[in-house]
N, C-alpha and C positions, 0 to 999 in steps of 0.2 A: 833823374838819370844818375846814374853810379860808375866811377873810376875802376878800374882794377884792384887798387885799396880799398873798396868798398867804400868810399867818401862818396855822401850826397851831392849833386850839384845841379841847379836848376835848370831846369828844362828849357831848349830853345829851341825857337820857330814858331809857327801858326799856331800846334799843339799847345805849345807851352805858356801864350800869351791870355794874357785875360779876356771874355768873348765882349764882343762890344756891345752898344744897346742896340742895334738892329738882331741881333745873334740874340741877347735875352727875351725881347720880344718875342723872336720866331718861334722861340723855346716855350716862353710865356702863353703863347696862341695856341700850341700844345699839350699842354697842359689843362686837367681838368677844371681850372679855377675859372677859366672865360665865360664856360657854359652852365658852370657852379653859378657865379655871378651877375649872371645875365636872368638865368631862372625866379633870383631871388628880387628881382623886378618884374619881372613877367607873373609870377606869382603874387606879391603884393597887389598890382596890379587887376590881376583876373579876380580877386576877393573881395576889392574895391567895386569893379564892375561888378560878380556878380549879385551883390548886394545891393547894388544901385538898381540893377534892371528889373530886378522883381518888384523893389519897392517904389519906382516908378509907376508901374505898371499896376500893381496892387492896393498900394499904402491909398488912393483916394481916386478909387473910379469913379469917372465921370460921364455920364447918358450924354451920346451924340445924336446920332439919331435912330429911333427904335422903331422897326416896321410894324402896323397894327394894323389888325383888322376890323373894318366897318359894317357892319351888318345893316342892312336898310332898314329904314324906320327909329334907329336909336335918336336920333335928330330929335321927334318929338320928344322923347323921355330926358329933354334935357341933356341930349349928348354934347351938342355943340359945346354950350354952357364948360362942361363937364372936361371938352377934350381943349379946350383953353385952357385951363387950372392947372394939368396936366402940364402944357407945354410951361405953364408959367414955372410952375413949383419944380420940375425937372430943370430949367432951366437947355431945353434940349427940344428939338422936333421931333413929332411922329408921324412916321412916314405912313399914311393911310391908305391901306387899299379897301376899295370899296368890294361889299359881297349880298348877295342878293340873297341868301339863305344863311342860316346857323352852321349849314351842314358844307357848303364850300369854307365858312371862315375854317369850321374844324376841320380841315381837307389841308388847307392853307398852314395850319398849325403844326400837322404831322409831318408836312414835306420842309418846316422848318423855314418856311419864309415868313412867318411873322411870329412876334413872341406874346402879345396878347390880341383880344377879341374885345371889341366892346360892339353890346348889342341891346338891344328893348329887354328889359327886366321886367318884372312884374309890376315893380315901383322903380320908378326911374331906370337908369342905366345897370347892366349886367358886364361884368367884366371878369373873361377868364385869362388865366397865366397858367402859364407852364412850367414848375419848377425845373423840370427834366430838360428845356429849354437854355438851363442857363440859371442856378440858384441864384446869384447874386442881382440877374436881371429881376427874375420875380420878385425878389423879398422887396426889391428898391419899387419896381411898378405897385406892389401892394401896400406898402406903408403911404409911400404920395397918393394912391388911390383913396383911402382911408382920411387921408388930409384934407384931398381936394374936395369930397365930400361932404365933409362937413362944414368946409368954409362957403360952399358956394349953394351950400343946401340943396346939393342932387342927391339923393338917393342909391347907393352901390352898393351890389351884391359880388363882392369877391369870391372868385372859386379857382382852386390850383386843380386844372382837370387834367393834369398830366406827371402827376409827382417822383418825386424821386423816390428809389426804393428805401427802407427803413433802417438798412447798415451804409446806407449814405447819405447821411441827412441834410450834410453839407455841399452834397455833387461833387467830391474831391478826386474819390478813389479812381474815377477814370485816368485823371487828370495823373494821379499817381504811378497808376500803373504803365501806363504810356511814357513816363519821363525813368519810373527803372525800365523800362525796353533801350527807350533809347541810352541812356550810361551807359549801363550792360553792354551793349551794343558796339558802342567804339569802344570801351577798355577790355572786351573781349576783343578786338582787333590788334588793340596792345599788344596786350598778351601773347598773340600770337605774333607776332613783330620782334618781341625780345624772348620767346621762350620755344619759336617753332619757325626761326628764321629759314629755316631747309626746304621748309616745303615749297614744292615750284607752284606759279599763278592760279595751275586749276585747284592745287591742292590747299591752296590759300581762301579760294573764293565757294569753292567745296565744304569745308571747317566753317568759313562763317555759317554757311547753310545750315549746317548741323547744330553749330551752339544756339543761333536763332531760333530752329526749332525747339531746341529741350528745353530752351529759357523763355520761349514763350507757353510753353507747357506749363513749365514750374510758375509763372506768374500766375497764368489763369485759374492753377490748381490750388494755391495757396489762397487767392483772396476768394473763388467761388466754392471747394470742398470743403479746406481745410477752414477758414475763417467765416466763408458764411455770409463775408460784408457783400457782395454781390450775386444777383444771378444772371449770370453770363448766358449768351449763347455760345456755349462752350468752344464748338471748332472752330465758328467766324471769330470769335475774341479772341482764341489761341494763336489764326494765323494772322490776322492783325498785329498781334506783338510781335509774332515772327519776322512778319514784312517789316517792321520796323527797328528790329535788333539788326536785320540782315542789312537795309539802306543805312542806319546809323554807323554798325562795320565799316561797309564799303566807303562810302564818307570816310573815313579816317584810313582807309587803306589809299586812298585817292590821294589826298593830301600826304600820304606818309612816303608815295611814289612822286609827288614834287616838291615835297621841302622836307625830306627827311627827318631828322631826329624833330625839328619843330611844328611836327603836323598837329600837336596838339593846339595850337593856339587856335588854329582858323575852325580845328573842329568843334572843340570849346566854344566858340565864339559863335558859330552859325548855328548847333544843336542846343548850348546850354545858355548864354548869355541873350541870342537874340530869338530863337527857335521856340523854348518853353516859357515865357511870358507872355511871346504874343499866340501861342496854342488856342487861347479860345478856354483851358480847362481849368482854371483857378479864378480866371474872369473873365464873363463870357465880350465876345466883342463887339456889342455895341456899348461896353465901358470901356473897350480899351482905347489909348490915343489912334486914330484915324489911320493911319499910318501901318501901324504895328497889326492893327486888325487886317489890313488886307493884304501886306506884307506874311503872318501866320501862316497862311491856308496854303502857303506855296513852298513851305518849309516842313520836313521831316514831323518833326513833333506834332505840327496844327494836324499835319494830313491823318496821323495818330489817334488824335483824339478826335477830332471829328468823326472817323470812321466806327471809331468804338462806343462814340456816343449816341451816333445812331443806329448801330448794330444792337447798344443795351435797349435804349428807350424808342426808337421809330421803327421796328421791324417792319419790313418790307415796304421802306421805304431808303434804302441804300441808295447811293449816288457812285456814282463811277470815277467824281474827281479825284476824290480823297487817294483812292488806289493808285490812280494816273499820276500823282504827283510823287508817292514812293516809287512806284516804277521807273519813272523818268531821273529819281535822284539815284535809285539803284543802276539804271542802266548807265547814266551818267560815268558814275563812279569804279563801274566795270570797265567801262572800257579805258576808260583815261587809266587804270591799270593796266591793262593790258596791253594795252598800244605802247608804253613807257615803263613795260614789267622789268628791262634791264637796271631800272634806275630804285626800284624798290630797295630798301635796305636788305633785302633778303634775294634778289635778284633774279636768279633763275630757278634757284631752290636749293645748289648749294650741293648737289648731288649728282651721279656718274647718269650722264645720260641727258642734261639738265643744260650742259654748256657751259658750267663751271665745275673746275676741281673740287672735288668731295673735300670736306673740313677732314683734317691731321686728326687722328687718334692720339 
């Protein structure tokens, strides 16, 4: 404040006085630094986890229990013998269903309820595996196979009568492609959150539709035309990833409509921390903890690769869950937008006509 002589003189009243620590604070809470701060924990944090949950999950699978199939007759060729050695060296049960032909056990095997066959061999026991089943289950049932054989002196005839194709030697690429759907998926929801805040509900949930589809295109294109590593059945794989770019979105539109700016964490946390480990597609699950395997099949990711690993390797023999469970997370997530679209960061859409005033030029 200034005199008529121009002389300074300090200021008095409320204005003039220093603000207190309740006042810095409140100023403080507004300020970028709370949520600067807080990230750089939640970040540490989410790097720790998800570093942990994979190599939980990965770093030393262990056979719980592995369902097989019993062909009648293998008894006298030493099976009994043969399926004791098994449980011993696994350190694991198998869950044995008994089959009166060769041709139910292989009935048995395409519909994916059991992952090896042991039957009468020529000499001794005959056992087949399925890499397509599950690489990590066959390679571990064929090497103990080969063990227990020779310690117990049965006789075994290993055969992978279902393998994986030859740009997947490993059985990953499903597992791959299904986990860029799902990223893609929510950080195309992002996206759209901070760069297409205007559009109102339908026009929100419309966009996801579209980028789903082109990025489920573009995946299936690249790894079946362009690389060669798979041969897809091109439009069921396509709309598979679709289905799942589109429930992954919604998932994070869902959450971003009830906890705003911090939707990423629970989305994170159910599609990438606990969602792709226990999938089933990096290891299949009857290695993974008990738990996490049946917990998988009901989450985004498992329903993912499940579906496209039986679309690649069990053709017609599809199952209707897999779909049901992205449906249910899709329809889920639709509506709890909807019903709560005032509360989305983007609200109404931001536009004349919408219920809120158009954004300032």
């Amino acid at each position: 404040m200034s005199s008529d002589d121009g002389t300074e003189h300090p200021a008095h009243g409320a204005h003039g006085r220093p603000p207190t620590r309740a006042e810095k604070w409140a100023s403080y809470k507004q300020s970028p630094y709370v949520p600067a701060i807080v990230l750089l924990f939640i970040l540490a944090a989410a790097a720790g986890l998800f570093a942990g949950s994979y190599t939980y999950t990965m770093a030393d699978p262990t056979p719980r229990r592995i369902p097989a199939a019993v062909v009648e007759g293998v008894e006298a060729q030493g099976g009994e013998e043969f399926i004791a050695g098994m449980e011993k060296a696994l350190d694991a049960s198998l869950q044995l269903h008994p089959y009166a032909t060769r041709a139910g056990a292989r009935q048995a095997m395409e519909e994916q309820q059991v992952f090896v066959t042991l039957r009468p061999g020529r000499r001794g026991v005959a056992m087949d595996i399925a890499g397509a089943g599950g690489a990590t289950v066959a390679e571990l049932l064929a090497e103990t196979g080969a063990k227990v054989a020779e310690a117990t002196g049965v006789p075994v005839a290993i055969t992978d009568v279902k393998p994986l194709q030859e740009g997947d030697p490993r059985g990953l690429a499903l597992f791959y492609i299904s986990l860029a759907a799902v990223i893609i998926g929510f950080v195309g929801a992002i996206q759209l959150s901070v760069h297409a805040r205007a559009l109102n509900p339908l026009e929100r949930i419309l966009f996801t539709v579209a980028y789903a589809l082109l990025g489920g295109f573009a995946i299936a294109a690249v790894v079946d035309w362009w690389l060669g590593a798979l041969d897809l059945p091109f439009v069921e794989s396509w709309l598979i990833l679709a289905f799942t770019m589109f429930a992954s979105g919604m998932v994070f539109t869902m959450f971003n409509t009830i906890m705003g700016r911090w939707a990423m964490i629970p989305t994170w946390g159910l599609m990438v921390l606990l969602g792709n480990p226990s999938s089933g597609g990096a290891v299949s699950w009857p290695l993974l903890p008990s738990a996490l395997g049946q917990i998988g099949r009901w989450l985004p990711p498992g329903a993912s690769v499940n579906a496209q690993h039986t679309a690649v390797y069990y053709q017609g023999h599809q199952y209707a869950f897999p779909f049901l469970v992205l449906a249910a997370w899709s329809l889920v997530s639709c509506t709890v937008f909807w019903v709560w679209r005032h509360r989305h960061p983007g609200g109404g859409g931001g536009r004349a006509g919408t219920g809120r005033p158009a954004p300032k030029v």
